[in-house]
N, CA, C and O of each residue as an XYZ file, in Angstrom:
500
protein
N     -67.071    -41.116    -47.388
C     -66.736    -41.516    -46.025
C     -67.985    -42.044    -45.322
O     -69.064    -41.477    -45.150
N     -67.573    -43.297    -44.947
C     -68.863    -43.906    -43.975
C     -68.656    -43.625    -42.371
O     -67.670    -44.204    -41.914
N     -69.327    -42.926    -41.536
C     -69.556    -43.249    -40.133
C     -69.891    -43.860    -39.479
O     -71.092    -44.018    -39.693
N     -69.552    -44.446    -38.624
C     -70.318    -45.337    -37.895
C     -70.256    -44.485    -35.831
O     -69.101    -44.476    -35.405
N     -70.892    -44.139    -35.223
C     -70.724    -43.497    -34.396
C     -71.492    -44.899    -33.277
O     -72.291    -45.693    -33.773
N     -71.085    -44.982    -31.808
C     -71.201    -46.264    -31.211
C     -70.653    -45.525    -29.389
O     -69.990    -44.490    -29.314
N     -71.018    -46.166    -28.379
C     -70.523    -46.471    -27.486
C     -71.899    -45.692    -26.831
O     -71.529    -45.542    -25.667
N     -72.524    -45.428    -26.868
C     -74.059    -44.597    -26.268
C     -74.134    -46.363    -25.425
O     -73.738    -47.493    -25.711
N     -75.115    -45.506    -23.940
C     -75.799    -46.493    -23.142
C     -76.658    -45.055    -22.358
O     -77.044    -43.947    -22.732
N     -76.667    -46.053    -20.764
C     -77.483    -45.233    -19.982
C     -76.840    -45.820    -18.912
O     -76.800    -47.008    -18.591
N     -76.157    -44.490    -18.207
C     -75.472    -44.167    -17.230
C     -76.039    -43.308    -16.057
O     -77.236    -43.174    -16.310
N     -75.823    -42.843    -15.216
C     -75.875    -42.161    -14.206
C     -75.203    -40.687    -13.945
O     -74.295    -40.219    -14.632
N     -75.626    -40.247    -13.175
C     -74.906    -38.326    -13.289
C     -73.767    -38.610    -12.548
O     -73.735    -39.523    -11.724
N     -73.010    -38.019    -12.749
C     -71.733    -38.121    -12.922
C     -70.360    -39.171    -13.592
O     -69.144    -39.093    -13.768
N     -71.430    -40.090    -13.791
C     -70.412    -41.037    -14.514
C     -70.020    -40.807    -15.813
O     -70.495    -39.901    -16.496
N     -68.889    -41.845    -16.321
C     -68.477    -41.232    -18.213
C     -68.745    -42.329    -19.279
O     -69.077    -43.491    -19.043
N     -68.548    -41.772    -20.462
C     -69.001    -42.568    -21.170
C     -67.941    -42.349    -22.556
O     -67.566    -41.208    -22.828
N     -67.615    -43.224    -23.178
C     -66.619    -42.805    -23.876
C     -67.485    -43.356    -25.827
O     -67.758    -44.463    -26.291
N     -67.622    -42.023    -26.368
C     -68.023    -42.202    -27.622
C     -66.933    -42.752    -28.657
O     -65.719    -42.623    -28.504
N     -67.472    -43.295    -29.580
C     -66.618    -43.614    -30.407
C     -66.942    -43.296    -32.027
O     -67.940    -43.814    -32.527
N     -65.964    -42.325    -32.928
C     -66.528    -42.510    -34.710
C     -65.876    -43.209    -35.322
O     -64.792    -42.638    -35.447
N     -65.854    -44.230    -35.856
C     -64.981    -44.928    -36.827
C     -65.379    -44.524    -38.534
O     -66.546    -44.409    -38.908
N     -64.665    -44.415    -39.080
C     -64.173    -44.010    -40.439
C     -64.318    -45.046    -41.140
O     -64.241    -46.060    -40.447
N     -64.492    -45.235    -42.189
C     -63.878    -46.034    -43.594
C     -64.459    -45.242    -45.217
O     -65.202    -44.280    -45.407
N     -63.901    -45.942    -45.951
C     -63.709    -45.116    -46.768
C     -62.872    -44.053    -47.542
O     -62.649    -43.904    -48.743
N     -62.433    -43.266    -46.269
C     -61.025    -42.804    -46.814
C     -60.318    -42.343    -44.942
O     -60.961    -42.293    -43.894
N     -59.024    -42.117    -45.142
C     -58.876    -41.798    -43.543
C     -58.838    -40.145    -43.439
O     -58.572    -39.255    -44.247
N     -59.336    -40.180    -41.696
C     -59.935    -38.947    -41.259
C     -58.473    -38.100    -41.037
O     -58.508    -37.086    -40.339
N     -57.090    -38.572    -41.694
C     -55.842    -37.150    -41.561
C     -56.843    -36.068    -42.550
O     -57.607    -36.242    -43.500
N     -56.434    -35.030    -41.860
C     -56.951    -33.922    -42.624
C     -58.014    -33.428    -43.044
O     -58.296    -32.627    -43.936
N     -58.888    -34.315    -41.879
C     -60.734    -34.242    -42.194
C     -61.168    -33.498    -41.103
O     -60.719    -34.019    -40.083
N     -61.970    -32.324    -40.807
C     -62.569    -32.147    -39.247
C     -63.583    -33.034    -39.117
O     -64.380    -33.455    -39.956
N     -63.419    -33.338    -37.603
C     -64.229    -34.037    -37.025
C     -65.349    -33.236    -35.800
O     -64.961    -32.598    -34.821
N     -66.671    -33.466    -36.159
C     -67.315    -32.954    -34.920
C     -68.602    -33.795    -34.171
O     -69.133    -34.713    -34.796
N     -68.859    -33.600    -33.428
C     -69.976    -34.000    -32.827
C     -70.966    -33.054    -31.957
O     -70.779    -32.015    -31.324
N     -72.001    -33.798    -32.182
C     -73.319    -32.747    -32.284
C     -74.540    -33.771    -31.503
O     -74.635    -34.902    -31.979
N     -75.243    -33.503    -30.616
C     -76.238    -33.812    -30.293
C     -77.694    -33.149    -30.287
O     -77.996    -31.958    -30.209
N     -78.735    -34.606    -30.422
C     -80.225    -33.899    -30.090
C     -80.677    -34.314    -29.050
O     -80.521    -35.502    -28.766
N     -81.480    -33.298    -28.051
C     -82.151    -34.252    -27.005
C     -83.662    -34.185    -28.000
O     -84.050    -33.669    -29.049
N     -84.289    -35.254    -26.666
C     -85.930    -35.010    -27.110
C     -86.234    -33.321    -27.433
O     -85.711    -32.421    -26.776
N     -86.872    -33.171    -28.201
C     -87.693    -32.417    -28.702
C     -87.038    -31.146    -29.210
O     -87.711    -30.384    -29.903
N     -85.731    -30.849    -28.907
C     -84.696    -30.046    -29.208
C     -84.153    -30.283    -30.751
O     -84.121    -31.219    -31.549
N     -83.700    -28.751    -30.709
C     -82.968    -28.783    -32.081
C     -81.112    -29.229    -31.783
O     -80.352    -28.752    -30.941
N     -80.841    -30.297    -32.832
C     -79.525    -30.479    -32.717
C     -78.412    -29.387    -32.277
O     -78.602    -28.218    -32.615
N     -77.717    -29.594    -31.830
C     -76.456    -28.333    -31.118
C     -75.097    -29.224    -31.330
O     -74.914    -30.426    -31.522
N     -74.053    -27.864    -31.184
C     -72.668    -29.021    -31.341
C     -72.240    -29.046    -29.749
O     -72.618    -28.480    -28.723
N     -71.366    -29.898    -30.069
C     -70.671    -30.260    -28.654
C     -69.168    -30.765    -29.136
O     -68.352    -30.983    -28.240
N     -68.866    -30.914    -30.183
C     -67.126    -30.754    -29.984
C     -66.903    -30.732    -31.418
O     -67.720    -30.730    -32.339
N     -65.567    -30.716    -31.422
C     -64.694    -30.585    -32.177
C     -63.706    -31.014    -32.579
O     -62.878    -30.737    -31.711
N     -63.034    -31.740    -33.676
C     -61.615    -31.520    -33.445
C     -61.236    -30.562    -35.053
O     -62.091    -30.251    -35.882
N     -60.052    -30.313    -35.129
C     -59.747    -29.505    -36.816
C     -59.305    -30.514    -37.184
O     -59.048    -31.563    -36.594
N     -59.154    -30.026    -38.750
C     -58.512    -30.739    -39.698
C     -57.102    -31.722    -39.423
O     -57.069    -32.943    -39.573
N     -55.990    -30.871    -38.995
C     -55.079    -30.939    -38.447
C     -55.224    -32.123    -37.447
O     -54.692    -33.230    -37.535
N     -56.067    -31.651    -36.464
C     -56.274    -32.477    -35.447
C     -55.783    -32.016    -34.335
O     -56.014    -32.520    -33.235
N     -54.799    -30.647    -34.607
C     -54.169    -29.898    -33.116
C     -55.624    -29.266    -32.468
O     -56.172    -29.774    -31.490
N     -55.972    -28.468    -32.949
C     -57.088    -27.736    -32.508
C     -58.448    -28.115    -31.690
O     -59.331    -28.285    -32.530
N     -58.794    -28.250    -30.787
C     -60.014    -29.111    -30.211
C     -61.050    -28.085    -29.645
O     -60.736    -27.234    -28.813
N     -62.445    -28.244    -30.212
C     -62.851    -26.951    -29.376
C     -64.521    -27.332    -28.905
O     -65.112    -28.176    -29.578
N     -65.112    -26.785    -27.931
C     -66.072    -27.351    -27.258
C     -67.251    -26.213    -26.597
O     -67.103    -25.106    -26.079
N     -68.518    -27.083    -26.891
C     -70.046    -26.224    -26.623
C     -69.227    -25.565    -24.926
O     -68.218    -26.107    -24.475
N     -69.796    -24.567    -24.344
C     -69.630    -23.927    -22.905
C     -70.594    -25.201    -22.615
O     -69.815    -25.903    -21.972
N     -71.712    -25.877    -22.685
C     -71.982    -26.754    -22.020
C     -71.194    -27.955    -21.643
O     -71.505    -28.511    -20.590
N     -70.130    -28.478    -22.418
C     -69.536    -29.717    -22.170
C     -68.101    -29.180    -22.452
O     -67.428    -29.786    -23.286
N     -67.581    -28.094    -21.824
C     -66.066    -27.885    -21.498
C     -65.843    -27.990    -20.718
O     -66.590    -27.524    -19.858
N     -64.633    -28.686    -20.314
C     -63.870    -28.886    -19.103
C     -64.926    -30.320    -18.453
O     -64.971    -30.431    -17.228
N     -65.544    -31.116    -19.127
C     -65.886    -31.953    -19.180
C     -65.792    -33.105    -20.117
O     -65.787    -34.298    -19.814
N     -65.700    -32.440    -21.588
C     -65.871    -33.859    -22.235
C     -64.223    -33.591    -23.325
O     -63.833    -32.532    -23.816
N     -63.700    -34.704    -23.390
C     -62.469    -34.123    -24.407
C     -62.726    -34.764    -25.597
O     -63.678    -35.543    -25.571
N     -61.940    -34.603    -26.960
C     -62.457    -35.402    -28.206
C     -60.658    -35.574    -28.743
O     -59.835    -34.673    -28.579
N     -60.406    -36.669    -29.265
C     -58.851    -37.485    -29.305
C     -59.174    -38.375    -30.457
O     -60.272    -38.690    -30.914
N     -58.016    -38.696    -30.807
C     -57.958    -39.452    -32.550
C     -57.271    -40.764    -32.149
O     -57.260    -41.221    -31.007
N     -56.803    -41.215    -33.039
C     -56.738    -42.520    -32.856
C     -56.691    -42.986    -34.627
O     -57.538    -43.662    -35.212
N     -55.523    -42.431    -35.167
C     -55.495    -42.417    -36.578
C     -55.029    -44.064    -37.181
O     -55.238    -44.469    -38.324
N     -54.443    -44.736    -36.211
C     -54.426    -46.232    -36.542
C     -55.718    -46.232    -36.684
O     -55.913    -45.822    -37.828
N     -56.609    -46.431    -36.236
C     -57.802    -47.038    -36.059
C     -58.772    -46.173    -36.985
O     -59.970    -46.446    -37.075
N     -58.153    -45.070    -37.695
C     -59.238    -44.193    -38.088
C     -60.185    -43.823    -37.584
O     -61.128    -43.580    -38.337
N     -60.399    -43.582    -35.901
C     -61.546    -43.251    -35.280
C     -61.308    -41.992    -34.110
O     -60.278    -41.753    -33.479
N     -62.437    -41.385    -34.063
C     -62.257    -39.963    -33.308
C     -63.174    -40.456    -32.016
O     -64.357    -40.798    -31.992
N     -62.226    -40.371    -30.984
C     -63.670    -39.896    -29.289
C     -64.085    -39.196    -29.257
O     -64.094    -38.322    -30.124
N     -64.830    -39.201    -27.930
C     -64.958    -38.376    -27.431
C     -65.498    -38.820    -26.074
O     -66.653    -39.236    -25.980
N     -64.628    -38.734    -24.950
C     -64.813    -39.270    -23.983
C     -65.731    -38.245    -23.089
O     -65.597    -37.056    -23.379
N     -66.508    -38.521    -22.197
C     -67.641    -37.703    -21.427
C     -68.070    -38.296    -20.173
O     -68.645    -39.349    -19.897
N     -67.489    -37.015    -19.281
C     -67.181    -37.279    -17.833
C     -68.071    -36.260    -17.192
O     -68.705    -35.372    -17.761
N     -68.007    -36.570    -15.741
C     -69.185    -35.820    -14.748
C     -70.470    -35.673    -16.344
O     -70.610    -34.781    -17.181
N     -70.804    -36.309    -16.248
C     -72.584    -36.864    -17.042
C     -73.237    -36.225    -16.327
O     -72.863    -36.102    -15.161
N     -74.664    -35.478    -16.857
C     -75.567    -34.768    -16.600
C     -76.739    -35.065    -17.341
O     -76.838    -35.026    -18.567
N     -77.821    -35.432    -16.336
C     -78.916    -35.689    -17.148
C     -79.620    -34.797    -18.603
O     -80.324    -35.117    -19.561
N     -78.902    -33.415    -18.061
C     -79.229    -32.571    -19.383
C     -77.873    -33.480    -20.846
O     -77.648    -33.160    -22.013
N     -77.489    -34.250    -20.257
C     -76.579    -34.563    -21.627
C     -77.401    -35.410    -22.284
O     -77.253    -35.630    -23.487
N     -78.549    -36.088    -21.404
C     -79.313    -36.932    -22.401
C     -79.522    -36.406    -23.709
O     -79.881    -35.236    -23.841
N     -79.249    -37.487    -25.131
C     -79.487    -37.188    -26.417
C     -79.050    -38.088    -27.028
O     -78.443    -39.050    -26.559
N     -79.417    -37.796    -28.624
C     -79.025    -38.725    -29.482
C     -77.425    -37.974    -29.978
O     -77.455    -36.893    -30.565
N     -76.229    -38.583    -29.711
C     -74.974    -38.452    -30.273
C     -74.742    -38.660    -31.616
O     -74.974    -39.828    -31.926
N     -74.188    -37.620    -32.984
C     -73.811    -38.105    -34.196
C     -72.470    -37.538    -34.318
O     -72.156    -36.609    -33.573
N     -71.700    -37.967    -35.123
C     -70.183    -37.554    -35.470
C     -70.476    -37.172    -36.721
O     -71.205    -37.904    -37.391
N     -69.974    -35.977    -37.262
C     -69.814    -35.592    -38.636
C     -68.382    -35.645    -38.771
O     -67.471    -35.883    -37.979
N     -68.456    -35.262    -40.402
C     -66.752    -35.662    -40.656
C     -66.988    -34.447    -41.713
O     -68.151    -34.105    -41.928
N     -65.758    -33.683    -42.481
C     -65.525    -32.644    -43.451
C     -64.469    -32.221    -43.876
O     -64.020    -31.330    -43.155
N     -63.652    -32.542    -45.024
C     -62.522    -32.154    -45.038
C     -62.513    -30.646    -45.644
O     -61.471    -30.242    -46.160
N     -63.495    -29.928    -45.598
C     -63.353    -28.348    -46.016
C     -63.451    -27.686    -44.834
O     -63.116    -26.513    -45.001
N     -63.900    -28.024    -43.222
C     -64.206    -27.227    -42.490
C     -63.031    -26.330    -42.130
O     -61.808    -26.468    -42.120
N     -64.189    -25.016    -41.739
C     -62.267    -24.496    -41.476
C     -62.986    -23.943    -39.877
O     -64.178    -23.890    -39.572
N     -61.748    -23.574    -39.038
C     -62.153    -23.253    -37.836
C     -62.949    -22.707    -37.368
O     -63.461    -22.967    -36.279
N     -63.312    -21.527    -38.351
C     -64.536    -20.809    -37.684
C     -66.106    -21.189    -38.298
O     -67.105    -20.470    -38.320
N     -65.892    -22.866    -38.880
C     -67.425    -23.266    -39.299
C     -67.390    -24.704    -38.566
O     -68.050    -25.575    -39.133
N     -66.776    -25.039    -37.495
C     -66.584    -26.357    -36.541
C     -67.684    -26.784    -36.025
O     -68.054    -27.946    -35.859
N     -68.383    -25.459    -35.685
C     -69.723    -25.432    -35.201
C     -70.978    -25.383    -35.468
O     -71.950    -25.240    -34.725
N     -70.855    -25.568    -37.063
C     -72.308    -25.680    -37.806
C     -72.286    -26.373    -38.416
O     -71.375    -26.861    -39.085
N     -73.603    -26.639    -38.295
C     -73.968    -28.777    -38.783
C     -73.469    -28.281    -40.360
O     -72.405    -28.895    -40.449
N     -73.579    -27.752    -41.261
C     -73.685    -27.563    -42.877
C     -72.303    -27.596    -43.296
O     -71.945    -27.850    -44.446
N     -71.259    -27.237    -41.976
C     -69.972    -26.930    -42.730
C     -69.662    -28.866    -42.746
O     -68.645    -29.295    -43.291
N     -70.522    -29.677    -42.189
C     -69.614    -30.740    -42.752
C     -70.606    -32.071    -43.295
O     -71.762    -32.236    -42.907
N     -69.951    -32.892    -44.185
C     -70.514    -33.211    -45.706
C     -70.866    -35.068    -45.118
O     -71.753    -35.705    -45.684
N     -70.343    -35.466    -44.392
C     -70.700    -36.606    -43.474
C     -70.984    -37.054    -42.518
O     -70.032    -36.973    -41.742
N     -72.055    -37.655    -41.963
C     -72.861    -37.773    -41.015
C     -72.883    -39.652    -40.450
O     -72.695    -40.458    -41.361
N     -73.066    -40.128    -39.263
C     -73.013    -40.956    -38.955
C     -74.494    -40.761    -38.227
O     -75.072    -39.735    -37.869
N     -74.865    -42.124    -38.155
C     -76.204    -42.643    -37.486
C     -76.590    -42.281    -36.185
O     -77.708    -42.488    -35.714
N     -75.754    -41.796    -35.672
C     -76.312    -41.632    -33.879
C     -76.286    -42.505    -32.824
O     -76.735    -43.644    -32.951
N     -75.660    -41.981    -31.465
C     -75.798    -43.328    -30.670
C     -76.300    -42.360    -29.751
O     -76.026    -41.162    -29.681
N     -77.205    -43.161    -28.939
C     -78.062    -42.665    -27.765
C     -77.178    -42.773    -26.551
O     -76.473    -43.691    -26.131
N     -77.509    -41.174    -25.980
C     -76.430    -41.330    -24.315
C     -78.333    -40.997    -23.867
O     -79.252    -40.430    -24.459
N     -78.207    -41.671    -22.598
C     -79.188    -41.610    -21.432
C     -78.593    -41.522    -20.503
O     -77.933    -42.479    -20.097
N     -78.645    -39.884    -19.612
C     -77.797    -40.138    -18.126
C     -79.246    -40.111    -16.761
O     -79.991    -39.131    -16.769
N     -79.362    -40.672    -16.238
C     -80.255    -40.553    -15.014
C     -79.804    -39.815    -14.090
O     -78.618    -39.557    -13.885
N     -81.146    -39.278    -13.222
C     -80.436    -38.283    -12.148
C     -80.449    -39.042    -10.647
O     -79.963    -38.479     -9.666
């Protein structure tokens, strides 16, 4: 599975920004999908989720009730849209992909086996 992860700019606090992972290779039914950011000098952290399934969606306490993550299985691509922006969201954005994850490993970079390049969010204060 190739990633391609895309829609990073530099926005302002409170505004949104809507990420995008596109797939190829094989399609993401039945793959978890997550996303994970680094800021400067920080160690990578997750920030969402979706399951295998794709019912299940689950999210860092930093970006709940803020950012949601949605499929789009025509297109083979997962969001993740991100609203009220916070300069602490500044980072580099990557989407992983895994079709072994199981719910209670959503949240660690190792449980999944594909990685996309990163797109940079910059929010100003």
């Amino acid at each position: 599975v190739q990633l391609q992860a895309s829609g990073g700019g530099v926005v302002q606090a409170g505004e949104s920004l809507r990420l995008s992972c596109a797939a190829s290779g094989r399609t993401l039914r039945g793959v978890a999908v997550g996303w994970f950011r680094q800021a400067p000098g920080k160690e990578r952290e997750f920030v969402a989720a979706s399951s295998r399934t794709g019912s299940g969606t689950y999210f860092s306490n930093s970006v709940k009730g803020r950012f949601t993550i949605s499929r789009d299985n025509g297109k083979n691509t997962v969001y993740l849209q991100m609203n009220l922006l916070k300069p602490e969201d500044t980072a580099v954005y990557y989407c992983a992909a895994g079709s072994s994850v199981i719910t209670s490993s959503l949240g660690m970079e190792s449980a999944y086996a594909y990685w996309g390049q990163g797109t940079l969010v910059t929010v100003s204060s």
